[in-house]
KEVOTOR-307502 format. One record per atom (N, C-alpha, C): x, y, z. Coordinates in pm, whole numbers, plus 50000, padded with zeros to 5 digits. Example, Ala and Ser with C-alpha at 12.3 -4.5 7.8 and 13.67 -1.06 7.14 Angstrom:
2
513194943150780
512304955050780
513204967050780
512854977550708
513674989450714
512905000350787
***
This chain:
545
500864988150000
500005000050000
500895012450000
500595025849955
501255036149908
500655045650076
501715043550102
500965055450207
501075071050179
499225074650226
499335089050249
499305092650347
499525108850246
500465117250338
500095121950476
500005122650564
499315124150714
500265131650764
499275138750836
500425150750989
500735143851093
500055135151097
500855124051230
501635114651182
501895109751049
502885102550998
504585113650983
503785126550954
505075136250923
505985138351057
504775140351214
504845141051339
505925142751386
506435146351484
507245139751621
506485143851723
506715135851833
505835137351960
506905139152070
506465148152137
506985145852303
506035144152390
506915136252487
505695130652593
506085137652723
505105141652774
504635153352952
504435143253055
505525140853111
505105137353216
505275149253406
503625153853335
503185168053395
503305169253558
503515161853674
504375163753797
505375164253775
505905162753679
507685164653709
508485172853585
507725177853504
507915188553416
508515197253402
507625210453458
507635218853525
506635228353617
507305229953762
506465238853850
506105255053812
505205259653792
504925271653789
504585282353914
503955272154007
503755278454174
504375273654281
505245269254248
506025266054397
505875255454465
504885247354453
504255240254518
505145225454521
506065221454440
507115211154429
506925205354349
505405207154254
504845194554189
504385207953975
504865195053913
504875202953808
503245204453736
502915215253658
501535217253647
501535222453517
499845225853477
499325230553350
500305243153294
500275252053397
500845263953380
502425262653308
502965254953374
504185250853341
504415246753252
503775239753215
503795231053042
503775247252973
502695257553005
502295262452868
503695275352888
504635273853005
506015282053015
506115279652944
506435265952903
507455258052872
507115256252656
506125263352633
505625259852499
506995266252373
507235276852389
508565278252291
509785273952326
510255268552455
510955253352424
510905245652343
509735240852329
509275231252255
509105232452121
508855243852094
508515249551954
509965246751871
510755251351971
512345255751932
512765242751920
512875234951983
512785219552001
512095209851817
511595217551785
510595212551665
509735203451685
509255195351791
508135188751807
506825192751716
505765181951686
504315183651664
503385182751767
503675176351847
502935169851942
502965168552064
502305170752146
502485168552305
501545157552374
502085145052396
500975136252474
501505141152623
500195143952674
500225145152847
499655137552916
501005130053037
500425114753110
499095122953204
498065114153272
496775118353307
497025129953362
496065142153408
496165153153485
494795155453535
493755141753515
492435143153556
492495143453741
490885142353757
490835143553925
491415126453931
491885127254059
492895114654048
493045110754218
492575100754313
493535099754423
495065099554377
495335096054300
496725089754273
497565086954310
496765070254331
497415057154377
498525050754303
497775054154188
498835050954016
499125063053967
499905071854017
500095085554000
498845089853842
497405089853887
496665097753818
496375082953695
496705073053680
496345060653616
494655055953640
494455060753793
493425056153859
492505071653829
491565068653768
490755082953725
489625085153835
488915093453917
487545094353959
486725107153935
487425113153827
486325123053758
487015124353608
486505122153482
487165123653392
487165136653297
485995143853391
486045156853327
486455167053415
487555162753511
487785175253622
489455173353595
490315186153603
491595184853587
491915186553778
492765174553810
493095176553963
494235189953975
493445188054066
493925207954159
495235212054149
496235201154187
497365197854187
497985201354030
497395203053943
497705204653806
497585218053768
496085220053831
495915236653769
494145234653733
493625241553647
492025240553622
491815243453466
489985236853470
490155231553344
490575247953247
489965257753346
490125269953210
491875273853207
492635263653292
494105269053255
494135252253112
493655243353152
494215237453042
493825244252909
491965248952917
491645254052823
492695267052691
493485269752771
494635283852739
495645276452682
495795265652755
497255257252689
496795250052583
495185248952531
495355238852425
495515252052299
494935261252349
494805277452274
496395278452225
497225277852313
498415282752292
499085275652230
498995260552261
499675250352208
499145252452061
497645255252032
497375253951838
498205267151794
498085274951864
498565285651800
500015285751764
500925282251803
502205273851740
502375265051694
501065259051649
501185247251559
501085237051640
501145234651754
501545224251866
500185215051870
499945203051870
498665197951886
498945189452013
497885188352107
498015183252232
497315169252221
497795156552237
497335144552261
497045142152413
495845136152472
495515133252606
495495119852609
495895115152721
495585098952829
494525097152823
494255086652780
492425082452838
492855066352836
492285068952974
492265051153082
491245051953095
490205041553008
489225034552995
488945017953034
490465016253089
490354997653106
489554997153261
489695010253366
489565008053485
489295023553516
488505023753649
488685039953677
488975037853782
489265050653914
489915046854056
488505043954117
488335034354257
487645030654360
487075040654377
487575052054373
486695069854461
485735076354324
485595068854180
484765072954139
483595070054126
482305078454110
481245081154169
480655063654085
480955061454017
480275048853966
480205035454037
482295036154089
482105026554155
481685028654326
481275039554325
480895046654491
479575032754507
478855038454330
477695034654360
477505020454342
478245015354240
478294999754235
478354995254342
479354993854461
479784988054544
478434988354668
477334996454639
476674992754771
475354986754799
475154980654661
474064970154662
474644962454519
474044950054526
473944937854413
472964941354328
471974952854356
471514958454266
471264974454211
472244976954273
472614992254230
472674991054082
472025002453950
471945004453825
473395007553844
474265009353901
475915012953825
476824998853855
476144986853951
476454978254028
477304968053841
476354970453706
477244960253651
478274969553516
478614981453548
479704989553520
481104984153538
481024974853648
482494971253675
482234951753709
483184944553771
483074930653702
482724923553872
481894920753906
481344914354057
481264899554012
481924897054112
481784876854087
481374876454240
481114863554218
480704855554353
481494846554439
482204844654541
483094840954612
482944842654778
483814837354825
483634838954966
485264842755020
484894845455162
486084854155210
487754847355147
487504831555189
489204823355181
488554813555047
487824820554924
488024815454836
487734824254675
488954821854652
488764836954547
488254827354384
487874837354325
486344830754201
487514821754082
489424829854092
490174818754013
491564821254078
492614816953996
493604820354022
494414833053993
493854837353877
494594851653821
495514860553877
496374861253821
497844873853879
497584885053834
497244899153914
497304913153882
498544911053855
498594924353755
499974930753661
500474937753783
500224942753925
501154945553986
500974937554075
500684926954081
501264914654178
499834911754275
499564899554344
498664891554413
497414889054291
496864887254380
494974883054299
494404896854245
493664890954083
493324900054076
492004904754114
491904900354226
490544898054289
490614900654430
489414913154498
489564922154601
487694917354661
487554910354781
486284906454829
485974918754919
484624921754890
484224932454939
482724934455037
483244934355160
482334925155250
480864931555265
480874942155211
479844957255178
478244942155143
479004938254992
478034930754915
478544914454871
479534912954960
479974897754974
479954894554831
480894901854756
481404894554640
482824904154575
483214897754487
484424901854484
484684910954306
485484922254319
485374926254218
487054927954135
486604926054000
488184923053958
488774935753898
490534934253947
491144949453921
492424942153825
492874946953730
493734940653694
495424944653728
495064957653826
496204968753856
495894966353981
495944977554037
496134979954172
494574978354229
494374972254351
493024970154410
492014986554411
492814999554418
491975007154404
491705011754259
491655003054144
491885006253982
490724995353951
489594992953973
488784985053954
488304983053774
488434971353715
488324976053629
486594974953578
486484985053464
485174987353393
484794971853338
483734970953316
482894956553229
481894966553152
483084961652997
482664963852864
481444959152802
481004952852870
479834938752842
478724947652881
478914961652948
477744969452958
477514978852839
476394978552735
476384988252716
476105007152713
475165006052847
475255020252896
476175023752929
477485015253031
478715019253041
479575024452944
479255017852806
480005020452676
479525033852643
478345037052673
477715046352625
478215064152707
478395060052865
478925071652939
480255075852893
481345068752841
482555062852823
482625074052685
482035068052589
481655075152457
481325087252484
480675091452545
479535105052561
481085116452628
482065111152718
482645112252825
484095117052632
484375108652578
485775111252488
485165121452412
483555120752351
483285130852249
483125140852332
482995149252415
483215157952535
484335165752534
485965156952519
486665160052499
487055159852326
486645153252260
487305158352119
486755171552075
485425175252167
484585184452079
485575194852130
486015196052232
486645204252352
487925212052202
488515201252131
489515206052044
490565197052076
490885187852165
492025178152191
492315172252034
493915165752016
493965164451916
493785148551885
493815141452006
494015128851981
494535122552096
494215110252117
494435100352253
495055090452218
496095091752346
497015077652355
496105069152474
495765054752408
494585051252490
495275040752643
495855043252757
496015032652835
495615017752815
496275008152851
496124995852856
494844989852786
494674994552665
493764989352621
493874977452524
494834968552540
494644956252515
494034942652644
493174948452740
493234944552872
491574948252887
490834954752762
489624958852777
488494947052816
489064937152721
488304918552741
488694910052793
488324902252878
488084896753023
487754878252893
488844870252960
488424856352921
486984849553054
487144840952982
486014833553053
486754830153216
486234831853327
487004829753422
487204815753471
486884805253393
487774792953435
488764791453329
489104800053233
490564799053172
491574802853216
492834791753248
494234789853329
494784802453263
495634810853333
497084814953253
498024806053196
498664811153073
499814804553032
501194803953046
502454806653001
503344810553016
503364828253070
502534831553032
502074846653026
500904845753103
501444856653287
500564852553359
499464861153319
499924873553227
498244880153190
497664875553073
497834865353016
497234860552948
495594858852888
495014857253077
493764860253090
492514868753046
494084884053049
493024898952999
493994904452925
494654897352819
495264907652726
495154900452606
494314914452513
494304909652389
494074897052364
492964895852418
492104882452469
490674884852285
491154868152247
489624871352150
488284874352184
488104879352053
486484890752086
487164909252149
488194907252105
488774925952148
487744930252020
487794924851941
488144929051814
486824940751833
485544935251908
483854938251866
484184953251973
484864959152095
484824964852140
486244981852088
486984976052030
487934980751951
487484986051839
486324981551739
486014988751628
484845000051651
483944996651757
483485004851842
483945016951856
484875015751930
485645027151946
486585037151853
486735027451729
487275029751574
486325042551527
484905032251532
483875037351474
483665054951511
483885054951657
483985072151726
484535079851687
486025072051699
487775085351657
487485080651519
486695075251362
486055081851265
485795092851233
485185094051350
484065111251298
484925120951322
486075122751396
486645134251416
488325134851338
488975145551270
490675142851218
491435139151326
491605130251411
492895130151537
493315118051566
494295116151621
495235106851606
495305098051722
495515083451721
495355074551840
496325069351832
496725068751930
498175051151953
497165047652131
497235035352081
497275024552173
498405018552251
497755017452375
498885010852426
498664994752430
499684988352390
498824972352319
499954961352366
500004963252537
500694948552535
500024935452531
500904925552437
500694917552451
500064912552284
500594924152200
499784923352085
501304921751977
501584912951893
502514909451841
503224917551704
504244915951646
504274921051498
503324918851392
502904902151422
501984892851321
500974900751310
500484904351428
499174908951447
498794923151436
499964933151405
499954945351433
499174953251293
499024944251169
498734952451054
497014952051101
496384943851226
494734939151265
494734956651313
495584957151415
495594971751484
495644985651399
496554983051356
496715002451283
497354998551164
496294988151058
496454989450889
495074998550863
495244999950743
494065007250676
493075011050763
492564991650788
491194993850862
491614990351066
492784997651021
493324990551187
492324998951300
491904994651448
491595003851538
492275016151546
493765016851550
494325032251645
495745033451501
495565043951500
496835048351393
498025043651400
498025041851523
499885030551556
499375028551694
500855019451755
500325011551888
501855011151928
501595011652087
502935009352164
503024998952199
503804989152159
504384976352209
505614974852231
505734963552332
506704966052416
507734949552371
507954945552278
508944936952225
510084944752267
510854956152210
512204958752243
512414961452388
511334970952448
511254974852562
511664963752710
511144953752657
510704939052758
511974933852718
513594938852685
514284931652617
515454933052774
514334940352909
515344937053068
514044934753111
513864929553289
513144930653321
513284931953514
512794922953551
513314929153722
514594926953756
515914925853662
516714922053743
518044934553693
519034931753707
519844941253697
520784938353573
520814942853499
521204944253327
522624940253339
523454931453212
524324929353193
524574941853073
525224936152937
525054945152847
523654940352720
523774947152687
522544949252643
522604942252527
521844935652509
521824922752387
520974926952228
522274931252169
521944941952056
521004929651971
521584916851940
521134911051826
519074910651899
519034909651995
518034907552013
516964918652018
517374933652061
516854945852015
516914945351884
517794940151816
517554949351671
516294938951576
516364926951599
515314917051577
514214918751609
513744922551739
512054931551768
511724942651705
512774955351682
512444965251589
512434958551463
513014952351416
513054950951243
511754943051190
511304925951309
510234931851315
508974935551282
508844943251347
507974956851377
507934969251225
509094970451191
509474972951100
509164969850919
509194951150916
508974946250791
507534943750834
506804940050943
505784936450948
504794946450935
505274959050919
504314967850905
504374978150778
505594974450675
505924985350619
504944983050527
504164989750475
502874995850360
501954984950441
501704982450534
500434977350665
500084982650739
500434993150780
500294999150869
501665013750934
501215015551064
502415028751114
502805021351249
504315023751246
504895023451400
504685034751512
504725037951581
505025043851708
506535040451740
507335054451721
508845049551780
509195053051916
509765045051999
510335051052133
511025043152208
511715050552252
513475042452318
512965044552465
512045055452530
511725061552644
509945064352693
510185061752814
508625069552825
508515070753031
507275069953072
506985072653240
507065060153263
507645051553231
507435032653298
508445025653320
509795030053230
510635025953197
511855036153294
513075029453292
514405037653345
515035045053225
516285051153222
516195062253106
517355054453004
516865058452892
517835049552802
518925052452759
519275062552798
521135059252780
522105050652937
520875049953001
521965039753164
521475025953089
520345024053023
519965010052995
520595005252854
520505004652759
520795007152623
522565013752635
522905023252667
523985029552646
524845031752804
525915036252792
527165035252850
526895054052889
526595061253072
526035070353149
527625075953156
528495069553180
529795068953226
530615072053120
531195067953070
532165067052955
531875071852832
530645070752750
530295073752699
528965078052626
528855089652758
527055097352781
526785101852655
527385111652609
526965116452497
526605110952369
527785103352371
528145096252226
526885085152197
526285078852309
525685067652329
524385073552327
523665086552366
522355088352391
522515094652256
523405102352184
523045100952016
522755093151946
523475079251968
523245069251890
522015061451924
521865060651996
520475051952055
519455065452022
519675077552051
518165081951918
518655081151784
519555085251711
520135080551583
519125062751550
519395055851624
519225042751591
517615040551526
516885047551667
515055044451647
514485056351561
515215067851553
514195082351507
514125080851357
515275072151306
515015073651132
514615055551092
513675047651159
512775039051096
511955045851125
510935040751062
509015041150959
508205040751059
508175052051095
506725057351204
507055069451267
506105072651378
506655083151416
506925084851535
508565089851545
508885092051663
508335098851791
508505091751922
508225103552021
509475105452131
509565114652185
510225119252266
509805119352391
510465116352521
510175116752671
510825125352724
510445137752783
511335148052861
512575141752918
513405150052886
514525150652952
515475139952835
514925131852773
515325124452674
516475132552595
515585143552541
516785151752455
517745162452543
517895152952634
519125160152704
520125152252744
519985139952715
519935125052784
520355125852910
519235128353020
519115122653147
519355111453164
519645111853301
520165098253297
519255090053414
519175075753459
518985070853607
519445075053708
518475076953821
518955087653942
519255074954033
520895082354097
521675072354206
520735070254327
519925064054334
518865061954478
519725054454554
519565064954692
520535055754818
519525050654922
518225052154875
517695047354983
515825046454912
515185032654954
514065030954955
512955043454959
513335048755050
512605062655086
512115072455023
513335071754920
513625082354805
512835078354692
512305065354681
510915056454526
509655061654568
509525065954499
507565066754511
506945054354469
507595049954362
506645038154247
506225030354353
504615024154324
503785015254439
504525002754371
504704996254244
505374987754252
506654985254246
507474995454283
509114994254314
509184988554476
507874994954547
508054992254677
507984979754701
506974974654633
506134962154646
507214951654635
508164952254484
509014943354459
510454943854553
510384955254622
511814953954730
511324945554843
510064944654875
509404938654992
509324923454921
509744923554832
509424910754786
510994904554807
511594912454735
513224910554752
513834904154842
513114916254964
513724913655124
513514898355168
512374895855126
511214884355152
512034870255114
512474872655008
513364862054979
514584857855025
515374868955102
516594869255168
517834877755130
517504887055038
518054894754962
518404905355052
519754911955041
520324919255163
519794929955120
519624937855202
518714959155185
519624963855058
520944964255059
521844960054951
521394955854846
521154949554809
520824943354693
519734943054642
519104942654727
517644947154650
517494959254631
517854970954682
517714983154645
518484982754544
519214981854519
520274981354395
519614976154247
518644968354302
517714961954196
516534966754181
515864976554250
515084981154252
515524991354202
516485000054210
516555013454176
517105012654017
517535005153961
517494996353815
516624996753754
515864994353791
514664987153699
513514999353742
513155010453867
512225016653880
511615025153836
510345028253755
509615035053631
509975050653751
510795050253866
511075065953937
512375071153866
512885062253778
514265066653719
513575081553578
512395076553544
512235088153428
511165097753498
511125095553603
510025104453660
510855117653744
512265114753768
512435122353826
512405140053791
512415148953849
512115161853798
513165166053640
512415174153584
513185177253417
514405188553502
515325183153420
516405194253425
516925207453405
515945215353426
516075228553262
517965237453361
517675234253443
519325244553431
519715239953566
521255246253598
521685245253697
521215249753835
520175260353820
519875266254006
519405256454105
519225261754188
518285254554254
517195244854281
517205237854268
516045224854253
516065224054100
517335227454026
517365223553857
516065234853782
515915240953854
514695250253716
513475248053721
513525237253825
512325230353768
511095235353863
511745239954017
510605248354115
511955252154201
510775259554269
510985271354388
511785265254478
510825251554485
511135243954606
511015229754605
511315221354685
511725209054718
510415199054604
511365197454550
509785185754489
509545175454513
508335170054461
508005156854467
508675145854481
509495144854388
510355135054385
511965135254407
512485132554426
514055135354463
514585140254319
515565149854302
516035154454193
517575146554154
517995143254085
518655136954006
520365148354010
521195143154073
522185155054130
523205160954044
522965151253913
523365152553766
522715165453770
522105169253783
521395185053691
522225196653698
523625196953775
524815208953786
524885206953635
525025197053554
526115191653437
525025190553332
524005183753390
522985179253251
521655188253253
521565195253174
520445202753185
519875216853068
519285217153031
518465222452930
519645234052876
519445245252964
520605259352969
521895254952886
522485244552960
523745244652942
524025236852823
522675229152739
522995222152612
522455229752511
521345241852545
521305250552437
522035258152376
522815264252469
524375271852455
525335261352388
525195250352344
526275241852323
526135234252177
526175237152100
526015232951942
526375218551955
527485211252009
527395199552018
526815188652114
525715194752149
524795189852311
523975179852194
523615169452299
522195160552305
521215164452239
520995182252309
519525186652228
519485192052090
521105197552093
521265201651946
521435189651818
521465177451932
521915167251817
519945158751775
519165161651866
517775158351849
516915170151752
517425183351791
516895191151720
517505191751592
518845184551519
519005184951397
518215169951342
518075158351374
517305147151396
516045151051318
515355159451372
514385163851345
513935175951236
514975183851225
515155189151098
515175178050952
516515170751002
516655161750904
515265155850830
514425147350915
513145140050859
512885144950808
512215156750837
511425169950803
511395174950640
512685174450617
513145178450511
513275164450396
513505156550445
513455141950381
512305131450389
511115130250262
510065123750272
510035110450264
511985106250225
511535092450234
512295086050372
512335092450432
512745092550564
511485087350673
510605097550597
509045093750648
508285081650642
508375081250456
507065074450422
508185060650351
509505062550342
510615050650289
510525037550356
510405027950302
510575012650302
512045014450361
511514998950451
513084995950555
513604985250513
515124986950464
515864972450473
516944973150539
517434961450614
518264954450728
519444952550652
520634954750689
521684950450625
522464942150815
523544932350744
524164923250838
523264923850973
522384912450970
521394915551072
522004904951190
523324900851135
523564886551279
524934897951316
525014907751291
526274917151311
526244918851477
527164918151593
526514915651700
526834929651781
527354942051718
527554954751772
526804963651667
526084966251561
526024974851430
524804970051426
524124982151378
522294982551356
522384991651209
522234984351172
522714991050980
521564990050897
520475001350875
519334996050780
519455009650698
518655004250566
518175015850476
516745016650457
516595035050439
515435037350381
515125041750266
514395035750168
514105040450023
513075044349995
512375054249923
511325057849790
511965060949703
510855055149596
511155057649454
512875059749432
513225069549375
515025073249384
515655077349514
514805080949607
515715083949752
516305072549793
517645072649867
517755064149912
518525066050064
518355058750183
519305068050291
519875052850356
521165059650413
522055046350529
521885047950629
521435047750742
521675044350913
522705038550941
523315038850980
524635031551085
524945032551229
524885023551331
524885029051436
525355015951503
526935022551600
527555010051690
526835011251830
526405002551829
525485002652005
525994994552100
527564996252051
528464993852252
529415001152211
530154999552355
531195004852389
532414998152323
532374992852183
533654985252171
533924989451988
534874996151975
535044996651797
534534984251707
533674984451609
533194973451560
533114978351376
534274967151382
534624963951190
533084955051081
533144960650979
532154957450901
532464960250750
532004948950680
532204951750555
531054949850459
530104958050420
529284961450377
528804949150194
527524945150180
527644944550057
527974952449967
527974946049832
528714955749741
527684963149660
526304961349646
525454969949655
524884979749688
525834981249832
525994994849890
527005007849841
527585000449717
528905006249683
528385019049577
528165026849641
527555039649616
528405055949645
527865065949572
528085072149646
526695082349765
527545077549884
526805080349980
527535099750021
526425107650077
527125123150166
526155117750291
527275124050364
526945126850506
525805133450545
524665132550584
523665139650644
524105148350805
524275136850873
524375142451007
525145125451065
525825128551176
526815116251287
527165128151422
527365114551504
527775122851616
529745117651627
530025117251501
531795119251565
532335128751427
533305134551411
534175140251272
534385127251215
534685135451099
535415128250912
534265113950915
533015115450903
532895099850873
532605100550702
532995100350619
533205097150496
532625081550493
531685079150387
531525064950337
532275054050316
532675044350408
533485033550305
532585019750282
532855013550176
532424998950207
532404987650318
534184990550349
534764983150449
535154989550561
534604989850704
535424999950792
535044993450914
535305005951012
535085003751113
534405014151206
533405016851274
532395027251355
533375022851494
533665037951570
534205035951687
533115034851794
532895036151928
532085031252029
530685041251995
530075036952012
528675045851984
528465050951908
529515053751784
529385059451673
528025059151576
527785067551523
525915069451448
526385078251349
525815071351227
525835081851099
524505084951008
524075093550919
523415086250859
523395098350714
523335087450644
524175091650481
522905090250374
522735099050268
521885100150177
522085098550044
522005091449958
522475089949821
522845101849770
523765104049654
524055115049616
523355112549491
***
């Protein structure tokens, strides 16, 4: 298929993660106001797009994951007529704002499940999923995604209701359709509002198997991307129809095979976040990073979708630790390594997004102590740690690895005081890197991180087959070098990129024997050869002449 031309295919996105942003009042915690400081940054930056993680009314248990009003912006953020100004401001530079919408579950404190929970026949009572059970016997076995049963007995109405997150994240039952109907009534609300488009939470998790089906190897097996998505997914197709704006899904558990069902032609959501490369560590503490096996999930992702559909690119986001400590070398080689690892993902076939602080490459914050994690499941898994016999030592060490508090910590914009980012003490512990790494001091610096993302992004921009170009893999068993091309019609472009710390020799087919110019690299003299060698982190990427 010939793809057209689209503003979200042309795109780049950055992603807000709006407590830790930036503060505008002092208060420690980053807000609406702050974002819309922060809008010719961004401009300057060249972004299209801004997805912002939730900022609804929220206990936030799941920092704001858990919703209980979906049309109220929590206080803590700012109000709706300040977001109203930032979506004003944001169009008016061209900027289009993408919103969160968590539809798999809402929090315990909203008014639905107030009302479900206090009779077996409350009209909101089958909004969410009530089984029948008794105190010391739960309705199956099922594992919540953050650990125990996913099943919470509730002695109110002596039955038990299923969460697939956290016990106060109850989730919705799709199987209603007035529920479908508040839900609907509740997004067109906001599209009419002017939003540009939703990144949808865990919505491969919307359909619920039959509850005497076992887990498999895959303990969520149960509720992900479970058959019959399909009838509740086009549904929702059918809505984001009527309006121009753009969706990515978040779709674990949903494969390459399967990805042209999602976002081809007639896919549900324009692209989808899956987590193949992402899932390539997991709770334990990283050796080096196993290129052949990253570059095999992107590629892929890559052939499996090229004229099928669109990718979603991203090395980073609020869940994950930051990708130049994971992926790349923090120490030895910060710079060189957080070029190449965006070098690597920003020029395949979809569209990139960006995570604050990303284009500065932040790094993982040195946590010396438990105290210092917010994440409910960083805590959970050190208590688990301990549990096993694991010294305070070591499990913190493993916890602070792997904890979705490594990208949360506050954005860097300069050296003062609490990094730029507030008045005063914030939320989360600040990252002590920010003397060295930080917004100020890489704008002033032509050879900074941000100057090397903001030419990144020029580059595409200017190059359509960069965009809309077919991907091919060159030496794909190469075990340091991620080497692909992109073509249309007569364009043709090289990627090259060493992703360790170790000089790595290569000798190219002879089909490549071209003449190639330099676009953009992050080291001097890289001239084309057939046969050579890329020094440690080295990234190029070359355009037919």
């Amino acid at each position: 298929m010939k793809h057209t031309r689209t503003w979200w295919k042309e795109a780049v996105g950055y992603q807000i993660y709006p407590a830790s942003f930036k503060d505008s009042n002092g208060d420690g915690v980053g807000d609406i106001n702050g974002i819309r400081e922060k809008l010719p940054y961004l401009k300057n930056l060249g972004i299209d797009f801004i997805w912002i993680n939730p900022i609804y009314l929220s206990p936030f248990i799941d920092n704001g994951y858990d919703i209980s009003d979906y049309q109220a912006i929590h206080p803590k953020f700012g109000s709706m007529a300040e977001f109203d100004a930032l979506l004003e401001e944001a169009h008016q530079l061209e900027i289009k704002i993408i919103m969160d919408l968590v539809i798999n579950h809402t929090s315990d404190q909203h008014e639905w499940f107030i009302e479900s929970r206090k009779t077996t026949d409350n009209p909101y009572r089958d909004y969410y999923i009530w089984v029948d059970g008794t105190p010391d016997q739960v309705p199956n076995d099922w594992q919540s995604i953050f650990g125990g049963s996913v099943w919470e007995y509730d002695e109110q109405t002596g039955q038990y209701y299923l969460h697939i997150f956290a016990k106060e994240q109850p989730d919705l039952n799709w199987e209603n359709d007035q529920l479908k109907e508040e839900l609907f009534t509740m997004i067109r609300w906001w599209l009419d509002k002017g939003v540009d488009g939703f990144r949808l939470d865990a919505i491969s998790h919307v359909k619920k198997d039959e509850y005497s089906v076992k887990a498999t190897e895959n303990p969520f097996s149960p509720f992900q991307n479970v058959s019959g998505i399909d009838e509740y997914l086009t549904e929702l197709k059918d809505l984001f129809d009527e309006y121009a704006i753009m969706t990515v899904g978040e779709a674990s558990g949903v494969t390459a095979q399967e990805g042209p069902k999602w976002v081809g032609e007639d896919g549900y959501f324009d692209m989808i976040f899956e987590f193949d490369h992402i899932s390539i560590w997991k709770h334990e503490k990283e050796g080096d990073l196993d290129v052949l096996n990253l570059k095999k999930s992107l590629s892929a992702w890559q052939e499996a979708l090229d004229g099928n559909g669109w990718n979603a690119l991203y090395m980073e986001n609020h869940d994950v630790p930051r990708l130049v400590s994971v992926f790349g070398d923090p120490q030895r080689f910060w710079q060189d390594s957080a070029k190449a690892i965006g070098m690597m993902y920003f020029f395949l076939q979809g569209t990139p997004f960006i995570y604050q602080g990303q284009e500065i490459g932040m790094t993982n914050m040195p946590f010396e102590s438990i105290d210092q994690i917010n994440a409910l499941d960083s805590k959970r898994l050190h208590q688990e740690l301990l549990k096993e016999g694991k010294t305070p030592e070591i499990a913190l060490d493993i916890v602070a690895d792997t904890t979705r508090d490594n990208s949360r910590t506050p954005m860097q914009w300069s050296d003062e005081s609490y990094a730029g980012f507030s008045t005063n003490k914030p939320w989360l512990v600040l990252n002590p890197n920010f003397k060295t790494i930080n917004v100020v001091e890489q704008e002033q610096d032509d050879s900074s991180i941000f100057h090397f993302y903001k030419e990144m992004i020029r580059v595409r921009r200017e190059h359509l087959g960069l965009i809309y170009g077919s991907f091919k893999e060159y030496l794909p068993e190469h075990a340091q070098l991620y080497i692909y091309e992109r073509y249309l019609t007569e364009e043709r472009y090289l990627i090259m990129v060493n992703l360790t710390d170790e000089p790595a020799s290569y000798v190219l087919p002879t089909e490549l024997d071209t003449k190639w110019q330099l676009l953009m690299g992050n080291q001097k003299d890289q001239h084309f050869e057939i046969q050579g060698t890329l020094a440690p982190y080295e990234a190029r990427i070359y355009r037919k002449k």
